[in-house]
C-alpha positions as CSV (number, residue, x, y, z in Angstrom):
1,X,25.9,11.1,-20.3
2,X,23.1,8.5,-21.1
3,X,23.8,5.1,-22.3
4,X,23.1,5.4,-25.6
5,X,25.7,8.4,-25.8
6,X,28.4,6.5,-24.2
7,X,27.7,3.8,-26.6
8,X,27.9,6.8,-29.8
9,X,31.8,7.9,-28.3
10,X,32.6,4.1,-28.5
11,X,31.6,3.8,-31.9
12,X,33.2,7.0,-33.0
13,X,36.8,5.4,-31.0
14,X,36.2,2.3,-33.5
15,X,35.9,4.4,-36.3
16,X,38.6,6.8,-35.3
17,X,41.1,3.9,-34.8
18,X,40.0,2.2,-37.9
19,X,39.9,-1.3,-36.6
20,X,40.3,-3.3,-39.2
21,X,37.5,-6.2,-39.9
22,X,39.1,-8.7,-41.1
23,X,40.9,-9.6,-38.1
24,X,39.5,-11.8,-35.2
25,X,39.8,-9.0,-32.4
26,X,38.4,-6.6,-35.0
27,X,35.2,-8.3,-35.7
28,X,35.0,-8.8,-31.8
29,X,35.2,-5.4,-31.1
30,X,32.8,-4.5,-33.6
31,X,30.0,-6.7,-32.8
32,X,30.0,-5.7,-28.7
33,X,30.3,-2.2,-29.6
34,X,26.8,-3.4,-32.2
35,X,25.5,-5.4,-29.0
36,X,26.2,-2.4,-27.0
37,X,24.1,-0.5,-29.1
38,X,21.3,-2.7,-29.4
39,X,21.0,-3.3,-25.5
40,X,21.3,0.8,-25.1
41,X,18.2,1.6,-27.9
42,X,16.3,-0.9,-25.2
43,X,17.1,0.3,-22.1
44,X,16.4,4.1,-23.9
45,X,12.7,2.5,-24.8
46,X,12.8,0.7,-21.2
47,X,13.0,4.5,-19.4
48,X,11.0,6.1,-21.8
49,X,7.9,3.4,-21.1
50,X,8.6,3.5,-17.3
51,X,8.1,7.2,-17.0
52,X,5.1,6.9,-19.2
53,X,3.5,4.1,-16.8
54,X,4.8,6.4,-13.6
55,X,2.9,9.4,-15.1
56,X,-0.1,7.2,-15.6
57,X,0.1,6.0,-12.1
58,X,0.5,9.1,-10.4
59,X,-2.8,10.0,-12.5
60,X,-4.8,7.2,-11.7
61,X,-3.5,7.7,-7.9
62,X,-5.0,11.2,-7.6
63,X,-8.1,9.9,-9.7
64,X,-8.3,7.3,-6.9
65,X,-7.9,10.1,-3.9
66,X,-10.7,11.8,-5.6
67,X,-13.1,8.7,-5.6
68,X,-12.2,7.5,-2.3
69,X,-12.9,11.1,-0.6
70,X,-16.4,11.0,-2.7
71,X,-17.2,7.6,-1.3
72,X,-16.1,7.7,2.4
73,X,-16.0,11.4,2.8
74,X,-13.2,13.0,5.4
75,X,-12.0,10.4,7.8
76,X,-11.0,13.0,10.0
77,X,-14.1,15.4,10.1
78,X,-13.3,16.2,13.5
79,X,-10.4,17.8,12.9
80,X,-8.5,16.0,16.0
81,X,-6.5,13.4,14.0
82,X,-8.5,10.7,15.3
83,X,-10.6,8.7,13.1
84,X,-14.2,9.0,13.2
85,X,-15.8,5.8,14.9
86,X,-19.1,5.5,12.7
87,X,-21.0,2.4,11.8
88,X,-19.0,1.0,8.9
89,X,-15.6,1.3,11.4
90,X,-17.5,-0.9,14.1
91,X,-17.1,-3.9,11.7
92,X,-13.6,-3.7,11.7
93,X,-13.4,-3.7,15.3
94,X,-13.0,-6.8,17.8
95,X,-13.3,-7.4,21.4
96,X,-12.0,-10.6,22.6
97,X,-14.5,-11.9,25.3
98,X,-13.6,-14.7,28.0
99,X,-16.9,-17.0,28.8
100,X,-16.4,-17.5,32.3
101,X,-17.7,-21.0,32.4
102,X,-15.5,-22.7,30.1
103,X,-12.4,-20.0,29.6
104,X,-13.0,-20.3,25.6
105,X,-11.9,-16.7,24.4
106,X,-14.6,-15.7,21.7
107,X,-14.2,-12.4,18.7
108,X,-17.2,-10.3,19.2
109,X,-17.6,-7.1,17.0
110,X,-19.2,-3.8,17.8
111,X,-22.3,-5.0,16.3
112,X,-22.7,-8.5,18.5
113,X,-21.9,-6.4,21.2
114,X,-24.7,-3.9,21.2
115,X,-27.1,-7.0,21.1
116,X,-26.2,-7.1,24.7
117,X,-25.9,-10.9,25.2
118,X,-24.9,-14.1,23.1
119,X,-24.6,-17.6,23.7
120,X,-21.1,-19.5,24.4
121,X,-20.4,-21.1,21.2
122,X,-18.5,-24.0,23.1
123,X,-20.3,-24.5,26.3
124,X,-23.6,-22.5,25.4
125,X,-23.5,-20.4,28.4
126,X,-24.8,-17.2,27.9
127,X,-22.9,-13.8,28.4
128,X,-24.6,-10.6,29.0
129,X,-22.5,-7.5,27.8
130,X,-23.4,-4.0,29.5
131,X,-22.2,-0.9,26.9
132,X,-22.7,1.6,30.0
133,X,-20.2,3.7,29.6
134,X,-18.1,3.8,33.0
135,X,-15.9,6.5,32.6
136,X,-12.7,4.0,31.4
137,X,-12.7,5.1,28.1
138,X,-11.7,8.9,27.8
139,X,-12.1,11.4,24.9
140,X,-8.5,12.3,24.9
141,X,-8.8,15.3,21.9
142,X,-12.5,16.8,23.3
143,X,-13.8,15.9,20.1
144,X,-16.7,13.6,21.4
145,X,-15.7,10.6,19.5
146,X,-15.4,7.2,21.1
147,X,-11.2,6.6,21.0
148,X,-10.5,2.8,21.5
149,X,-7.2,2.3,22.0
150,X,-7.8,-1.8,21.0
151,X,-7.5,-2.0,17.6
């Protein structure tokens, strides 16, 4: 039973036990069971707008889905569950980096790295980086993908 029916048996109990107006307790009565009615019409319109807005939602989520496959294509094109390491992902990666001279612990993306050296921002040393792979990082699912476990 919805609110707005519960508040439609009250109304028919008032009626049914023809409380009298005129007294004090009467008009009471009367005007919650009027509130009542009032505050159930609202919260009818309330649901009525929610599951409109929900229904949009859901729409514009799948419209979303639909753009965001057409922009950045399958993230798992590999079919392994992992996520495919290309460019744009490098940015979002960082290696922390200790300069050996002055123990100053410096962020360094993919793309800083590749450069192969860069200068200490604190004590202007520089620090070469060599990108040989040496066998420590292992493609786990066989899907030739570089897997970095530091994220």
């Amino acid at each position: 039973m919805t609110v707005t029916e519960k508040v439609a048996y009250l109304k028919g109990l008032a009626e049914g036990m023809k409380i009298d107006e005129s007294t004090n307790e009467g008009k009471l009565l009367l005007s919650i069971i009027d509130t009542l009615d009032d505050i159930a019409l609202s919260v009818s319109d309330l649901e009525d707008s929610v599951e409109e807005l929900s229904a949009q939602v859901d729409e514009i989520d799948d419209d979303l889905g639909t753009v965001e496959e057409d922009l950045y294509g399958d993230d798992d094109e590999c079919g392994c569950g992992c996520e495919d390491d290309d460019e744009e992902d490098f940015d979002d990666t960082l290696y922390e980096v200790e300069c050996p001279s002055c123990g100053d612990v410096i962020c360094l993306d993919e793309g800083m790295l590749e450069e192969g050296e860069i200068d200490c921002p604190n004590c202007g040393e520089k620090l070469e980086f060599d990108l040989e792979d040496d066998g420590e990082e292992a493609d786990e699912c066989g899907c030739g993908h570089h897997h970095d476990e530091e994220k």
